[in-house]
The first five atom37 places (N, CA, C, CB, O) and aatype in JSON, in Angstrom:
{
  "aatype": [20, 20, 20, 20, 20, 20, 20, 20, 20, 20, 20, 20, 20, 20, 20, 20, 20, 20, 20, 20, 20, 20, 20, 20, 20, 20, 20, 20, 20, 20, 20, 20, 20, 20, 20, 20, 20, 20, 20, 20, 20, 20, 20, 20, 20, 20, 20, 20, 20, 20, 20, 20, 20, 20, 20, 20, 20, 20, 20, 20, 20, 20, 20, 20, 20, 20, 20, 20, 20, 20, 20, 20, 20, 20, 20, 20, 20, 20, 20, 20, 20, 20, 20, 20, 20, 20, 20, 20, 20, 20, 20, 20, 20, 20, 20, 20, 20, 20, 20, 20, 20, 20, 20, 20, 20, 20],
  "atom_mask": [
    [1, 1, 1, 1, 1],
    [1, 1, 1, 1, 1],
    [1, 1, 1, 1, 1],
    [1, 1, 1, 1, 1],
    [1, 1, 1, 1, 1],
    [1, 1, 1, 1, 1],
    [1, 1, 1, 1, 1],
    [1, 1, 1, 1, 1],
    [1, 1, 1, 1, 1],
    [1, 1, 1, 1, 1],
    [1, 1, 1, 1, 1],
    [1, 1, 1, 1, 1],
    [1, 1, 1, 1, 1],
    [1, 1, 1, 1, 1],
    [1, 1, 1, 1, 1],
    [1, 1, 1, 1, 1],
    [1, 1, 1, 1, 1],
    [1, 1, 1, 1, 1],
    [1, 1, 1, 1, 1],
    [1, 1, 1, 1, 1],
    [1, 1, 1, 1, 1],
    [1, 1, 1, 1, 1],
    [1, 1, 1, 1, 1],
    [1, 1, 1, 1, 1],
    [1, 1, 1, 1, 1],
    [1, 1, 1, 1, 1],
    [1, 1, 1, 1, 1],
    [1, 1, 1, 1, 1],
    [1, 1, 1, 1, 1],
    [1, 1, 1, 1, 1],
    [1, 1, 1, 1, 1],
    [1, 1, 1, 1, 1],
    [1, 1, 1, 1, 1],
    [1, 1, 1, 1, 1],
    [1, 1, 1, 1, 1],
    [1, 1, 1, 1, 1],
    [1, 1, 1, 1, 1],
    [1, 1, 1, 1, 1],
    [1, 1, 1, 1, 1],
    [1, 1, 1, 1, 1],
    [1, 1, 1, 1, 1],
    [1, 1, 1, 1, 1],
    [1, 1, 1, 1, 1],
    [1, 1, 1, 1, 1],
    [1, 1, 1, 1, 1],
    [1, 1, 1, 1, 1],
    [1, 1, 1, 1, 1],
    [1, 1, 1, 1, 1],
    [1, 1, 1, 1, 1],
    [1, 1, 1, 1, 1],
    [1, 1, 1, 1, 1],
    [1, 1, 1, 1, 1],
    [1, 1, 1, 1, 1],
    [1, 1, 1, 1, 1],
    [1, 1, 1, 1, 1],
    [1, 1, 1, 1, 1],
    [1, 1, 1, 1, 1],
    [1, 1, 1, 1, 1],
    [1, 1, 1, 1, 1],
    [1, 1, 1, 1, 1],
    [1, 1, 1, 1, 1],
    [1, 1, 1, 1, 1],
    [1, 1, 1, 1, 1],
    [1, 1, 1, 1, 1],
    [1, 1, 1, 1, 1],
    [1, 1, 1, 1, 1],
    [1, 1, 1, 1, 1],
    [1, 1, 1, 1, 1],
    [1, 1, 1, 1, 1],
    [1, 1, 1, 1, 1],
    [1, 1, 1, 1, 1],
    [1, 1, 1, 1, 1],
    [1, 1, 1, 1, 1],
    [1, 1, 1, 1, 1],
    [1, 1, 1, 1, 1],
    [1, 1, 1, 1, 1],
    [1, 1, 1, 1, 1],
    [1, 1, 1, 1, 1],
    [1, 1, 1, 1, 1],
    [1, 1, 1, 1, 1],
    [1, 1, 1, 1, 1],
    [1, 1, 1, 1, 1],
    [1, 1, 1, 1, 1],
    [1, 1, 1, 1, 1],
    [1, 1, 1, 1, 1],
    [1, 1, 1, 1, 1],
    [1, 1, 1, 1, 1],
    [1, 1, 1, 1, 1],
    [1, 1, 1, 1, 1],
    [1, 1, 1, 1, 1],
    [1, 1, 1, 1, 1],
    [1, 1, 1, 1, 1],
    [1, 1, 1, 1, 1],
    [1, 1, 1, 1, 1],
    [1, 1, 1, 1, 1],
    [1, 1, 1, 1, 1],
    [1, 1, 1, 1, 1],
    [1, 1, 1, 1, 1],
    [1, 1, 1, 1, 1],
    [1, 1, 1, 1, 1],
    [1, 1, 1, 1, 1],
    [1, 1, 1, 1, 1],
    [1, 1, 1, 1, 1],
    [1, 1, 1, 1, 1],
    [1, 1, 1, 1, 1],
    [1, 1, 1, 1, 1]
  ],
  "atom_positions": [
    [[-8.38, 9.05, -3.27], [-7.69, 8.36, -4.36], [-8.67, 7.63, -5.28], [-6.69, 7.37, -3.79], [-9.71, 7.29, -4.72]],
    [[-8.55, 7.28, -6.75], [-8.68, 6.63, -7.37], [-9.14, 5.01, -6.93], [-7.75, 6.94, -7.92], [-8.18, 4.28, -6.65]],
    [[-10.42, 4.42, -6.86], [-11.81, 4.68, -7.7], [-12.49, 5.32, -6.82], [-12.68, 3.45, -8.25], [-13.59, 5.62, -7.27]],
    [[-12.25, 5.79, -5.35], [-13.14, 6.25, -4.73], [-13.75, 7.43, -5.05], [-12.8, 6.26, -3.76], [-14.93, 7.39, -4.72]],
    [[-13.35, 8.72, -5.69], [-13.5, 9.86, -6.19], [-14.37, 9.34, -7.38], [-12.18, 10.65, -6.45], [-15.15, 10.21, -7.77]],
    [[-14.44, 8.4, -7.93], [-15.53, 8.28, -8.9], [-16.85, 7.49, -8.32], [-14.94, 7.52, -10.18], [-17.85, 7.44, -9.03]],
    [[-16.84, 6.89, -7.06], [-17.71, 6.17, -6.74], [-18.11, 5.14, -6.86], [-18.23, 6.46, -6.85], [-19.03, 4.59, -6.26]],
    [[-17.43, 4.76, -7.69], [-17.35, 2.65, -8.22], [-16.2, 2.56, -8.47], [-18.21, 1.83, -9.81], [-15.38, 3.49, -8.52]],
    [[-15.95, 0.95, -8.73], [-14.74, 0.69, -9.46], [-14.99, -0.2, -11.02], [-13.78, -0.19, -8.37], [-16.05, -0.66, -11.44]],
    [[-13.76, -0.23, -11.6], [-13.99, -0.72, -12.62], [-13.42, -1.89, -12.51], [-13.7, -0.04, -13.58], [-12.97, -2.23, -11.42]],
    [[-13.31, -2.83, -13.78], [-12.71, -4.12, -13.59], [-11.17, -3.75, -13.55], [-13.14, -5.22, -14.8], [-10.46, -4.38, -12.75]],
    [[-10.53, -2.66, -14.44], [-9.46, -2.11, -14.06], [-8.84, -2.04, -12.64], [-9.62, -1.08, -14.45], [-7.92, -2.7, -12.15]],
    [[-9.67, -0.97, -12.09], [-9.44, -0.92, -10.56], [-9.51, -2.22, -9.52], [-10.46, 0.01, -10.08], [-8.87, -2.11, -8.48]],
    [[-9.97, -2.97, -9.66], [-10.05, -4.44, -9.2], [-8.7, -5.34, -9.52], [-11.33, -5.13, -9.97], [-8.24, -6.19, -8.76]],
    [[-8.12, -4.94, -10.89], [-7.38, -5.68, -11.32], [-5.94, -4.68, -10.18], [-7.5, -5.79, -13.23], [-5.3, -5.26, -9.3]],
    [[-5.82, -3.67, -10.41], [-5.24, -2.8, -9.35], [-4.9, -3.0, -7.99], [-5.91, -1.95, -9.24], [-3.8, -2.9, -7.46]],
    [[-5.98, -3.31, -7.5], [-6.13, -3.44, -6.23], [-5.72, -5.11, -5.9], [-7.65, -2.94, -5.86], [-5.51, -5.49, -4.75]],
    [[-5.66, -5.92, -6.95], [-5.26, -7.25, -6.73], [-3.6, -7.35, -6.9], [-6.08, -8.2, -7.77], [-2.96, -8.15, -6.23]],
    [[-3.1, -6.62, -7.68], [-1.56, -5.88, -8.23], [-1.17, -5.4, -6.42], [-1.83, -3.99, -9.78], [-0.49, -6.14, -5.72]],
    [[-1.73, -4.14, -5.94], [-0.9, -3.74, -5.23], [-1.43, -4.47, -3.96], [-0.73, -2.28, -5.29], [-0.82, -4.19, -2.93]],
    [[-2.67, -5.53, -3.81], [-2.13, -6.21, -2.09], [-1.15, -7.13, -2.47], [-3.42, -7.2, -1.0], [-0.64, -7.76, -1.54]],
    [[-0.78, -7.36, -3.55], [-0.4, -8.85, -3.78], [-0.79, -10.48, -3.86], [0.18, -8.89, -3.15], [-0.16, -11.5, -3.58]],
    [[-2.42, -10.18, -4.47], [-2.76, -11.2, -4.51], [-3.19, -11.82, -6.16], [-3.69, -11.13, -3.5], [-4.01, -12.58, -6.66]],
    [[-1.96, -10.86, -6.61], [-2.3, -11.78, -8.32], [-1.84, -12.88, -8.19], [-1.58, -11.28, -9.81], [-2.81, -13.62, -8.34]],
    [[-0.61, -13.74, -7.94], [0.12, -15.26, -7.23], [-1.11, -15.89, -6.92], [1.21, -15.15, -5.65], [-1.24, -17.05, -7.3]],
    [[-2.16, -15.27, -6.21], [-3.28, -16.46, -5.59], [-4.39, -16.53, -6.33], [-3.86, -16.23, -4.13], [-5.05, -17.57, -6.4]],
    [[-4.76, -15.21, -7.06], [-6.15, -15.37, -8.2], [-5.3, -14.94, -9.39], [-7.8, -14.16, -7.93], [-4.18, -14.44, -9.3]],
    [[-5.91, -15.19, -10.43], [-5.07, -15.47, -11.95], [-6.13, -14.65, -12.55], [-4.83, -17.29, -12.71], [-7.26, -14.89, -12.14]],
    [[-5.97, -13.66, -13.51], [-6.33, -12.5, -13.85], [-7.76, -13.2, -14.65], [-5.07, -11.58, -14.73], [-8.72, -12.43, -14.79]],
    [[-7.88, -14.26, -15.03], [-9.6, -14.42, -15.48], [-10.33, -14.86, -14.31], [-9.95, -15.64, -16.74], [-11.56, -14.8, -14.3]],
    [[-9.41, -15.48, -12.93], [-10.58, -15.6, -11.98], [-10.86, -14.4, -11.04], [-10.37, -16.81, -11.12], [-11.77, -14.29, -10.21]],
    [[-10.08, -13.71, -11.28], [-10.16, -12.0, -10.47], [-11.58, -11.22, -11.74], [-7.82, -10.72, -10.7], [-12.37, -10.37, -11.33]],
    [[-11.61, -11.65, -12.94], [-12.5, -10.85, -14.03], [-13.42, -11.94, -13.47], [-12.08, -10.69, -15.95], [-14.26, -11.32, -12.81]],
    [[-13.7, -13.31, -13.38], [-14.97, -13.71, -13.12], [-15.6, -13.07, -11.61], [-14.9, -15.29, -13.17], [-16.74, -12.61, -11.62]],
    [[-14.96, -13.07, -10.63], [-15.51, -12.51, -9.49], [-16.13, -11.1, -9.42], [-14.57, -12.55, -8.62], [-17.19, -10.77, -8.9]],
    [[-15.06, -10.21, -10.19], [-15.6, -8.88, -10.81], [-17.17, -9.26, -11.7], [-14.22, -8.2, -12.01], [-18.29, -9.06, -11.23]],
    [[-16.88, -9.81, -12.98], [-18.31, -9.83, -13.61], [-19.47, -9.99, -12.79], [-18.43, -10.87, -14.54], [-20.28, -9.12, -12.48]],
    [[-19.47, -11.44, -12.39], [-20.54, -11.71, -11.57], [-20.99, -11.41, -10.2], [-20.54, -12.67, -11.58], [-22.12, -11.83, -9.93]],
    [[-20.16, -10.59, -9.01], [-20.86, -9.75, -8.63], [-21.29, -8.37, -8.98], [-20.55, -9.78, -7.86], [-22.0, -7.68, -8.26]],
    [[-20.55, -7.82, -10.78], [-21.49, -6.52, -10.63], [-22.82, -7.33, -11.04], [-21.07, -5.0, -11.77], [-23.77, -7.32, -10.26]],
    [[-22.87, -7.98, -12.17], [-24.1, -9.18, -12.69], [-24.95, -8.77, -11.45], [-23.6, -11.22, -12.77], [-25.78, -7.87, -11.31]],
    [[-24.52, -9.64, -10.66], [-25.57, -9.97, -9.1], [-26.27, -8.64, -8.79], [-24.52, -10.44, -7.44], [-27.49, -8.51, -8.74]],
    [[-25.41, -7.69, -8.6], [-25.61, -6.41, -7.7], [-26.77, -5.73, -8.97], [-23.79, -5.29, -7.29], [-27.96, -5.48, -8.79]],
    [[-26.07, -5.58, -10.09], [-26.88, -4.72, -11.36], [-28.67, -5.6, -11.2], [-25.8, -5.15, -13.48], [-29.68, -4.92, -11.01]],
    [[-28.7, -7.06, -11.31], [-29.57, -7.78, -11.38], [-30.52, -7.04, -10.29], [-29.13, -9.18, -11.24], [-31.62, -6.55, -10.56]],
    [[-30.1, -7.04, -9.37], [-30.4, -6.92, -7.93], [-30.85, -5.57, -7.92], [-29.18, -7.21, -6.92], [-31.44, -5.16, -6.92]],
    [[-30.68, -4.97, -8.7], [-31.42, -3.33, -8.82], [-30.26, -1.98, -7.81], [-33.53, -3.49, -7.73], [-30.31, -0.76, -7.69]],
    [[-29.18, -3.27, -7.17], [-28.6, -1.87, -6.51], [-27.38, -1.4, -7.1], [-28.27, -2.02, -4.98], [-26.8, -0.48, -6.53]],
    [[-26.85, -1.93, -8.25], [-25.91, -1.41, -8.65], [-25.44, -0.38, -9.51], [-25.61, -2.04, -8.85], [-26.32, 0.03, -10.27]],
    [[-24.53, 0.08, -9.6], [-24.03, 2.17, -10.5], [-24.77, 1.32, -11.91], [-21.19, 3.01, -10.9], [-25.87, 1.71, -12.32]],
    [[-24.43, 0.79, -12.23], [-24.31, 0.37, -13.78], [-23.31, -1.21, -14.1], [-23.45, 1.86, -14.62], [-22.3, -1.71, -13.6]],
    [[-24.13, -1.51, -15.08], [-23.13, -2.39, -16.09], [-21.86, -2.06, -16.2], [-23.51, -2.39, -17.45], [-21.58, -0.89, -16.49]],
    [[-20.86, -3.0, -15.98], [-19.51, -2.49, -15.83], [-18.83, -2.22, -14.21], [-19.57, -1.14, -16.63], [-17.89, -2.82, -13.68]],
    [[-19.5, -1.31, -13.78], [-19.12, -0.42, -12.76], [-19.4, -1.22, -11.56], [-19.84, 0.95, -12.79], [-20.41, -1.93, -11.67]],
    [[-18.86, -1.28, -10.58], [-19.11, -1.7, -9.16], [-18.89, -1.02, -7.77], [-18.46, -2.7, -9.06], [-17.9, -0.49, -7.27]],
    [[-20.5, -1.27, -7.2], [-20.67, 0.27, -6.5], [-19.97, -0.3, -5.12], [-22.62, 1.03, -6.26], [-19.71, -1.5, -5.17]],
    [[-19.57, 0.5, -3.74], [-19.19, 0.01, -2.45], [-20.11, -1.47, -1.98], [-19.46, 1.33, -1.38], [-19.42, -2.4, -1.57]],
    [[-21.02, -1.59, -2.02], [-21.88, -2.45, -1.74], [-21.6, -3.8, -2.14], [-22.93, -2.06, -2.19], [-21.63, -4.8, -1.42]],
    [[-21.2, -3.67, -4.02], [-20.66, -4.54, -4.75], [-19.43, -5.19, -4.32], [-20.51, -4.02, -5.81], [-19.2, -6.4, -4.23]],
    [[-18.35, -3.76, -3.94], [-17.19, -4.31, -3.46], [-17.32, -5.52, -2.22], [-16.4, -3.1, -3.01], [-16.72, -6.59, -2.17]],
    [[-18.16, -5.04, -1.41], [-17.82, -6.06, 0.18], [-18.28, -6.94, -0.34], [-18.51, -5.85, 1.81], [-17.78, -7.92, 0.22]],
    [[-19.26, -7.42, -1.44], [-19.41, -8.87, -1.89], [-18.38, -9.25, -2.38], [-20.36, -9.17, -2.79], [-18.05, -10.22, -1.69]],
    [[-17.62, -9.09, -3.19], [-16.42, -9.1, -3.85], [-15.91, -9.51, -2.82], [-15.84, -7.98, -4.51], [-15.95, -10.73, -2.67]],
    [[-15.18, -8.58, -1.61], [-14.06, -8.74, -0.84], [-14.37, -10.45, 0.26], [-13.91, -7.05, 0.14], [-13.73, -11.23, 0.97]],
    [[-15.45, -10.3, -0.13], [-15.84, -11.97, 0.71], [-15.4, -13.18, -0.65], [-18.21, -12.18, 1.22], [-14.74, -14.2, -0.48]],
    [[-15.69, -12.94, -1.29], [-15.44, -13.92, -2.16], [-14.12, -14.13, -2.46], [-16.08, -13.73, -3.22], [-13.7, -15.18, -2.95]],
    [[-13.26, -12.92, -2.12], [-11.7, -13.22, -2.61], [-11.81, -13.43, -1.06], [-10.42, -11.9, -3.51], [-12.64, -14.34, -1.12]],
    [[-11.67, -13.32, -0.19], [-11.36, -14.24, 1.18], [-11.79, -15.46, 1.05], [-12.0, -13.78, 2.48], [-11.04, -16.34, 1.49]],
    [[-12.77, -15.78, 0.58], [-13.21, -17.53, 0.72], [-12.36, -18.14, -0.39], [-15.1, -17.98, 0.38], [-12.14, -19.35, -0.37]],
    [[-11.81, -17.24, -1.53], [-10.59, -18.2, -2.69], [-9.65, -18.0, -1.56], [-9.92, -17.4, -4.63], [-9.75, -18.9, -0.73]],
    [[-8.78, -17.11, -1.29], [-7.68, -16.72, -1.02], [-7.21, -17.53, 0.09], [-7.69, -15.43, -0.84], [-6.19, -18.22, 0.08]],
    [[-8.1, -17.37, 1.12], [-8.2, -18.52, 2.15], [-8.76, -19.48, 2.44], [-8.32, -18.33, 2.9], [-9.49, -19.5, 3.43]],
    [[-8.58, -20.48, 1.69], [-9.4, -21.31, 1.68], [-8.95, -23.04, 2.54], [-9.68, -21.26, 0.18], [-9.57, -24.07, 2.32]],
    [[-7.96, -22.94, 3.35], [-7.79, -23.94, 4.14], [-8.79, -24.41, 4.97], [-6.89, -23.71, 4.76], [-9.2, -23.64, 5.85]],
    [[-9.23, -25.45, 4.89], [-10.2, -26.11, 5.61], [-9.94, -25.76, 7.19], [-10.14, -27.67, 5.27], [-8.88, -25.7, 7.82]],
    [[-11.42, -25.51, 7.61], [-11.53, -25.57, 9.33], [-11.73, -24.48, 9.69], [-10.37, -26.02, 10.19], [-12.16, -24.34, 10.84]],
    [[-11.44, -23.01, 8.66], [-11.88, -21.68, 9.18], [-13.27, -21.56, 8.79], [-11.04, -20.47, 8.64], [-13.72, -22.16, 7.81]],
    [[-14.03, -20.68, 9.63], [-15.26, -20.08, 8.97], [-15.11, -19.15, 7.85], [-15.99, -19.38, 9.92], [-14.03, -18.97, 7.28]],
    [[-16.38, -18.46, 7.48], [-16.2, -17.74, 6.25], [-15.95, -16.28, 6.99], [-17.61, -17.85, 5.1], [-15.67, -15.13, 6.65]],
    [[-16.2, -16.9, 8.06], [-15.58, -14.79, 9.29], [-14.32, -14.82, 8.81], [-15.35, -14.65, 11.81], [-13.72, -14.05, 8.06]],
    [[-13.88, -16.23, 9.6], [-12.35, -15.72, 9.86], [-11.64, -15.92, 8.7], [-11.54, -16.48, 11.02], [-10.45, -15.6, 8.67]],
    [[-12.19, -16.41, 7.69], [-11.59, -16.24, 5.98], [-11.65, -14.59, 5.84], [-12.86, -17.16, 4.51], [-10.66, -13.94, 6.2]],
    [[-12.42, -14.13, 5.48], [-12.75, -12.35, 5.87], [-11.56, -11.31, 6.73], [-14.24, -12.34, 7.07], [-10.87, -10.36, 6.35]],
    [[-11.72, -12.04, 8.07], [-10.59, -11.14, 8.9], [-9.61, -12.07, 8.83], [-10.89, -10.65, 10.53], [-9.44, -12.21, 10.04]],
    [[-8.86, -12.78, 8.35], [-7.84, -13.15, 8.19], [-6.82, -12.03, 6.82], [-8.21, -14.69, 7.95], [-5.71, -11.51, 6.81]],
    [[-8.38, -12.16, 5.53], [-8.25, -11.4, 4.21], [-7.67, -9.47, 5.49], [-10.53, -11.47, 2.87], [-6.69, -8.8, 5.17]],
    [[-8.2, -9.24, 6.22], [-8.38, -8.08, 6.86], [-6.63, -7.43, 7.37], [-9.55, -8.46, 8.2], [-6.02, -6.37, 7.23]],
    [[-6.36, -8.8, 8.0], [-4.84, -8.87, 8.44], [-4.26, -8.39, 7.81], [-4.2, -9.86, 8.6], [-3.68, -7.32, 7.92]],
    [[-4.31, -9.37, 6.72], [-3.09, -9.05, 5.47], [-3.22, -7.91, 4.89], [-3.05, -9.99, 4.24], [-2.12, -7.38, 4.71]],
    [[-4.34, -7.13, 4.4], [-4.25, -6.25, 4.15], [-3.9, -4.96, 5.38], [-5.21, -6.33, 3.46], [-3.35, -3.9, 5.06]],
    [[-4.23, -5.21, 6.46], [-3.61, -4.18, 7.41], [-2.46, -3.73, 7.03], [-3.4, -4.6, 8.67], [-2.3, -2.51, 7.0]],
    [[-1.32, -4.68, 6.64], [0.24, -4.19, 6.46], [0.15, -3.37, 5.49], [1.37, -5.24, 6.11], [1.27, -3.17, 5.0]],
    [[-0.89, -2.65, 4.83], [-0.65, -1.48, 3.36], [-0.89, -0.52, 4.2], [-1.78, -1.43, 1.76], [-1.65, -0.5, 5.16]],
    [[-0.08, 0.41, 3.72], [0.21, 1.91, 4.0], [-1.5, 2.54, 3.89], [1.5, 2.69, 2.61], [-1.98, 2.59, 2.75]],
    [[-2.26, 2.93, 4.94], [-3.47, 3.77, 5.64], [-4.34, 2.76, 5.76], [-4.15, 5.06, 4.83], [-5.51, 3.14, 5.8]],
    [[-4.12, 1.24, 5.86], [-4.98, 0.28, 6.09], [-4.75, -0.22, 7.61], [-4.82, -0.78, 5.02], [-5.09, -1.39, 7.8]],
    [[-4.4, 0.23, 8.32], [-4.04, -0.46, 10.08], [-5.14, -0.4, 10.5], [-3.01, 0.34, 11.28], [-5.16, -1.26, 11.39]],
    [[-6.06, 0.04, 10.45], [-7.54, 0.06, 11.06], [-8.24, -1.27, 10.69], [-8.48, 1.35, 10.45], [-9.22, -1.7, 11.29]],
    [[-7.76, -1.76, 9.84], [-8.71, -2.95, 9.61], [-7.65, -4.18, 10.23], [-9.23, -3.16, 7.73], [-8.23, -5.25, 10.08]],
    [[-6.36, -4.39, 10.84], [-6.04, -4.95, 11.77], [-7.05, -5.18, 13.06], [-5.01, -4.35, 11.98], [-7.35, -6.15, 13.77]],
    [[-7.43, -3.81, 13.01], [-8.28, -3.93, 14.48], [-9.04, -4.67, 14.5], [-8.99, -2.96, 14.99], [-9.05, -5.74, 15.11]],
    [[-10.52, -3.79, 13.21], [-11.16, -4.75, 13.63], [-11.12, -6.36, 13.08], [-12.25, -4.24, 13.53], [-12.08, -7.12, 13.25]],
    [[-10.06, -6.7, 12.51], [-9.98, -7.94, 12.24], [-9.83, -8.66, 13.32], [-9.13, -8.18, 11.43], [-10.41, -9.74, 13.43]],
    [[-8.96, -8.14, 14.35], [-8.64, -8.79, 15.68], [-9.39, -9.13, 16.65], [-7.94, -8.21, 16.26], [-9.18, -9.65, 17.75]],
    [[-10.85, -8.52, 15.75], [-12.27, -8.19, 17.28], [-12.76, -9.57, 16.65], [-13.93, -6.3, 17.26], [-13.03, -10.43, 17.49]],
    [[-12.85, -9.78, 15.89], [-13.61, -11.58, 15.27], [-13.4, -12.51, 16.21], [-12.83, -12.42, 13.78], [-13.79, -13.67, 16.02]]
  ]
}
């Protein structure tokens, strides 16, 4: 599926992927574009990224930590279990149950 067949994502696809877990209610569409900018920024800076714009797998798991540390951000968890907590919730999407698991191994 779509961005994987292209190999990055775009800020589009980000915005997508925040639409269908359901976490536009918790990030608001310029702080979902700042997290997007500045880790492709980071990653492009960093020499490992597709391109300006684009954000490669690598990019994403930075990303996906950073929307776990907004998303969950109640005091007293670590930044793991902010991560596999983010892991849970997404388990309940249709071909994501695997990451129940290993969320459950934390």
């Amino acid at each position: 599926p779509e961005p994987y067949r292209k190999g990055y994502w775009t800020s589009k696809s980000m915005q997508r992927f925040a639409a269908e877990s359901e976490f536009s209610a918790e990030l608001s569409h310029p702080c979902l574009q700042r997290v997007f900018s500045d880790c492709v920024q980071f990653d492009t800076a960093a020499g490992h990224g597709a391109a300006e714009g684009k954000m490669s797998m690598a990019c994403f798991k930075l990303a996906f930590v950073v929307i776990a540390l907004r998303v969950h951000s109640a005091p007293g968890y670590s930044p793991l279990m902010r991560v596999a907590m983010l892991m849970l919730r997404l388990s309940i999407c249709r071909g994501a149950s695997d990451l129940g698991v290993a969320a459950r191994s934390v």
